[in-house]
N, CA and C atoms as an extended XYZ file, in Angstrom:
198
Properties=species:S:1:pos:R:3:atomname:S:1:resname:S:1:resid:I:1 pbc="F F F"
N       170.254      -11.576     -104.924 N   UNK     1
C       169.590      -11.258     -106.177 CA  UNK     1
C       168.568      -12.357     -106.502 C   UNK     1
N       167.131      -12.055     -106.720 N   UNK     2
C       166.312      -12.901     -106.789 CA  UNK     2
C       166.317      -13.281     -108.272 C   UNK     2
N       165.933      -14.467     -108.769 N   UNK     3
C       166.003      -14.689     -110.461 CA  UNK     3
C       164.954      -14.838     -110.174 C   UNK     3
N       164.121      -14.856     -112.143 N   UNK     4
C       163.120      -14.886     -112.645 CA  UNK     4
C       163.090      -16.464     -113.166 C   UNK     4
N       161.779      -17.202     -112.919 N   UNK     5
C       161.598      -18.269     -112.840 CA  UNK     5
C       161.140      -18.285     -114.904 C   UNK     5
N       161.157      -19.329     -115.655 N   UNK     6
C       160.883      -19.053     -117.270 CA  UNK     6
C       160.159      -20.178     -117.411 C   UNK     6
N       158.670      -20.246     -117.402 N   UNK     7
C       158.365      -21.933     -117.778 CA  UNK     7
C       157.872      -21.534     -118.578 C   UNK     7
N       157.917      -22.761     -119.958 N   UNK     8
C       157.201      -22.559     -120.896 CA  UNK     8
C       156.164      -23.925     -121.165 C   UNK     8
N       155.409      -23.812     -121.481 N   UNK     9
C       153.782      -24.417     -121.698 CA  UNK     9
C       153.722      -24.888     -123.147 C   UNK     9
N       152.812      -25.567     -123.811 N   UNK    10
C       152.640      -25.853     -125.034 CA  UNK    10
C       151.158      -26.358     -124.517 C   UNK    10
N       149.902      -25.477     -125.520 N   UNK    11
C       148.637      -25.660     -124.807 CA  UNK    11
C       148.078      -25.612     -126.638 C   UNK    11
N       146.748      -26.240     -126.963 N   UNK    12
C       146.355      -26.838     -127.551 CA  UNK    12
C       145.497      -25.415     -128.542 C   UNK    12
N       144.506      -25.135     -129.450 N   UNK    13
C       144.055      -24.267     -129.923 CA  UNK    13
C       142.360      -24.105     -128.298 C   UNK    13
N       142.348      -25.333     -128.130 N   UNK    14
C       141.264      -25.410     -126.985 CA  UNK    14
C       141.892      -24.510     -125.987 C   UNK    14
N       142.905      -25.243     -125.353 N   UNK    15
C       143.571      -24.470     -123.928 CA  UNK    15
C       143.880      -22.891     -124.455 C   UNK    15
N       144.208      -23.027     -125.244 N   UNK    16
C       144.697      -21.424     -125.506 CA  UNK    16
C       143.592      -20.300     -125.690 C   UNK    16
N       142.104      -21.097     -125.981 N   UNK    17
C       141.106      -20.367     -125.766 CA  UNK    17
C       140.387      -19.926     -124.742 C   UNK    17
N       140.947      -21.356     -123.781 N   UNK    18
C       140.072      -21.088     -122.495 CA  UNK    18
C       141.057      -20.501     -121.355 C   UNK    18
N       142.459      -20.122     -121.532 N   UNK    19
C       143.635      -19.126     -120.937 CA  UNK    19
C       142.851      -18.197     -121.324 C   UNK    19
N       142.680      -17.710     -123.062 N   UNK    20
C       142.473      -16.014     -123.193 CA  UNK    20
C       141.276      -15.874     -122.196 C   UNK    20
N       140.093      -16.447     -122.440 N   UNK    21
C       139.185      -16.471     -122.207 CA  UNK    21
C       138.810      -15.956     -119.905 C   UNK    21
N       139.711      -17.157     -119.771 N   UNK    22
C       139.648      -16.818     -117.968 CA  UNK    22
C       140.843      -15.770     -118.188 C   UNK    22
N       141.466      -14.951     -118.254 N   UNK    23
C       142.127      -13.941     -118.067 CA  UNK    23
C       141.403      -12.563     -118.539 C   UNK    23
N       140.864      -13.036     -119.858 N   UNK    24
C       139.783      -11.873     -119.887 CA  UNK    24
C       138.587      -11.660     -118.804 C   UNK    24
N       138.085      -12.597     -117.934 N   UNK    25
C       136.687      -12.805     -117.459 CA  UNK    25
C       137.541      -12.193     -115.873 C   UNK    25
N       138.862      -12.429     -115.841 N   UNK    26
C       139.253      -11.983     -114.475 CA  UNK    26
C       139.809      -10.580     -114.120 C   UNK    26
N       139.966      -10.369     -115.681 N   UNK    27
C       140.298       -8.721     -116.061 CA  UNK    27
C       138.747       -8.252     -115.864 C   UNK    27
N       137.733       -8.780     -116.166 N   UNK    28
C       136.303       -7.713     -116.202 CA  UNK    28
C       136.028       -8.289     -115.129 C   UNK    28
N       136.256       -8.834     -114.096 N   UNK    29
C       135.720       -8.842     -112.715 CA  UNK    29
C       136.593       -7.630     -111.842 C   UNK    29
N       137.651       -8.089     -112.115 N   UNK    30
C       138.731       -6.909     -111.631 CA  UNK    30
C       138.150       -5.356     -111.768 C   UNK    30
N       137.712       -5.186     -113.119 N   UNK    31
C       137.254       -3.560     -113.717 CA  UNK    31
C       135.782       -3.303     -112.244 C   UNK    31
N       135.098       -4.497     -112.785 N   UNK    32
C       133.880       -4.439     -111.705 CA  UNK    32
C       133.965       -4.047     -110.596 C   UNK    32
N       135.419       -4.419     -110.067 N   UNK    33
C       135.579       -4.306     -108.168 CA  UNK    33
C       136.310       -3.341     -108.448 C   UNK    33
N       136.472       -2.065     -109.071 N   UNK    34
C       137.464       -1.134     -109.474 CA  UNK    34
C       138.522       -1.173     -109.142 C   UNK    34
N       139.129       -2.213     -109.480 N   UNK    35
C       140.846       -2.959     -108.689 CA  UNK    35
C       141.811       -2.569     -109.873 C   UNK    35
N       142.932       -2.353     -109.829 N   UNK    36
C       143.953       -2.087     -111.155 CA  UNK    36
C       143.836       -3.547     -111.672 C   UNK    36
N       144.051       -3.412     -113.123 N   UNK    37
C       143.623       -4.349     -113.681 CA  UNK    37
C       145.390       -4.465     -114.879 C   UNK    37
N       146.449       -3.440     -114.748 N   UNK    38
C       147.703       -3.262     -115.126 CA  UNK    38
C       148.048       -4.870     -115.122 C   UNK    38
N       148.588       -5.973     -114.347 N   UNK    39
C       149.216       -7.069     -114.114 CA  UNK    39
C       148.541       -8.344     -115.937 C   UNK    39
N       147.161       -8.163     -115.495 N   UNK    40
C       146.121       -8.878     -115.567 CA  UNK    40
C       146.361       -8.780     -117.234 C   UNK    40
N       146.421       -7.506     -117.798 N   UNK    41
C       146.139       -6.727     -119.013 CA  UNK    41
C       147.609       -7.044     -119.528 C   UNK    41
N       148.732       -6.754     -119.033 N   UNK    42
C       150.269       -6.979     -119.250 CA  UNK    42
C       150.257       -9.011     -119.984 C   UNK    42
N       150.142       -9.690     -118.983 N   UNK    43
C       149.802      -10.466     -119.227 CA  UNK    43
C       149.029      -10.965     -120.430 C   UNK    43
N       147.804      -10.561     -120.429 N   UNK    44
C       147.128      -10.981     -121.398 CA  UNK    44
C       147.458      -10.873     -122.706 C   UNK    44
N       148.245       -9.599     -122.784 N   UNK    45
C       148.907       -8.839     -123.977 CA  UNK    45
C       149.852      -10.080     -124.372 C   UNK    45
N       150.987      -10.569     -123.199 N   UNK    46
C       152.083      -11.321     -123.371 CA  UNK    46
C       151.625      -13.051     -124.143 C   UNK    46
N       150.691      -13.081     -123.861 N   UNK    47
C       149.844      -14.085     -124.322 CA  UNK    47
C       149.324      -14.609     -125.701 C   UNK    47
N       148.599      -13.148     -126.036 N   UNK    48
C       148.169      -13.070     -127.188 CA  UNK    48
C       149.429      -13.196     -128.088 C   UNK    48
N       150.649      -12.401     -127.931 N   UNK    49
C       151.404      -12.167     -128.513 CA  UNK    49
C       152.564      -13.413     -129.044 C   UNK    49
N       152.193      -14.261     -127.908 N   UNK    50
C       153.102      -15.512     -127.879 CA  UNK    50
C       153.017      -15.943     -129.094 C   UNK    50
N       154.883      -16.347     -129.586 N   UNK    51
C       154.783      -16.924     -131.091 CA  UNK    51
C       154.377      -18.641     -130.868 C   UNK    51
N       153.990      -18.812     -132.088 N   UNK    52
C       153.231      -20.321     -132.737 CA  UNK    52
C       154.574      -21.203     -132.647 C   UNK    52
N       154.432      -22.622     -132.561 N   UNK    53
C       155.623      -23.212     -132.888 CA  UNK    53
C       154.421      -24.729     -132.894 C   UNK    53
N       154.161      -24.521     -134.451 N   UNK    54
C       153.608      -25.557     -135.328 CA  UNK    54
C       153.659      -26.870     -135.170 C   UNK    54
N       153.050      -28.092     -134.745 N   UNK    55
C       154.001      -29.460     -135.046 CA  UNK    55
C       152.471      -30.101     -135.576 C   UNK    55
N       153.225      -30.921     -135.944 N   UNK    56
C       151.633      -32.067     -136.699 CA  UNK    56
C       152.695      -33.427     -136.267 C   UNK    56
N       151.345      -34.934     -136.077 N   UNK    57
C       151.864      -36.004     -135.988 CA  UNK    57
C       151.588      -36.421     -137.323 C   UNK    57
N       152.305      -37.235     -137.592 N   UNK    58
C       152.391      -37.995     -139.366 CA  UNK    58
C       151.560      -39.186     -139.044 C   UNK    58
N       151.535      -39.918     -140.110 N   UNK    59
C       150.725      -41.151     -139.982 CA  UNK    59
C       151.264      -42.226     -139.026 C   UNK    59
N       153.021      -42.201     -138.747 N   UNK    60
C       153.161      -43.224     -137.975 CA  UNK    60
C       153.143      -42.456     -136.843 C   UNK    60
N       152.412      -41.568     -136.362 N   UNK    61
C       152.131      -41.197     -135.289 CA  UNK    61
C       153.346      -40.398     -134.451 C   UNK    61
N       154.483      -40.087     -134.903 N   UNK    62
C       155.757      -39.572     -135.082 CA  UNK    62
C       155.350      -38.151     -134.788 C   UNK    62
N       155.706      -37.235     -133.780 N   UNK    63
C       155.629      -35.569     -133.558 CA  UNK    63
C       156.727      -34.796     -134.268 C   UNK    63
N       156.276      -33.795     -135.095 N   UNK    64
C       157.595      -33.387     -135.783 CA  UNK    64
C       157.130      -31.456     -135.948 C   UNK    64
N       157.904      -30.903     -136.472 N   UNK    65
C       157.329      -29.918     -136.365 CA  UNK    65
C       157.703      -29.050     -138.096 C   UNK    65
N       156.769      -28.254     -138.055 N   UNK    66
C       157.011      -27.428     -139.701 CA  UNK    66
C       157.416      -26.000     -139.317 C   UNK    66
């Protein structure tokens, strides 16, 4: 029985623009070469959808989260 591997990421308001961003640009290259574009689109969906998990550093520079 093969398992499913689970990593999780924590990417910035930048990184998270430039993920949507190359997944969209590889979904409309995909459409271009008339390739199924199902994986690409699943994904992207899973992405967008991902919940927030807030943190701010305080003044003593301390990571905490709200």
């Amino acid at each position: 029985m093969k398992k499913d591997i689970l990593k999780i990421i924590e990417v910035d308001k930048t990184e998270y623009g430039i993920l949507i961003n190359a997944l969209n640009e590889f979904r409309n290259k995909l459409i271009r070469e008339e390739q199924d574009t199902e994986l690409v689109d699943e994904f992207l969906l899973k992405v967008l959808d991902a919940p927030e998990n807030k943190r701010y550093v305080d003044r003593e520079g301390r990571l905490g989260a709200r």
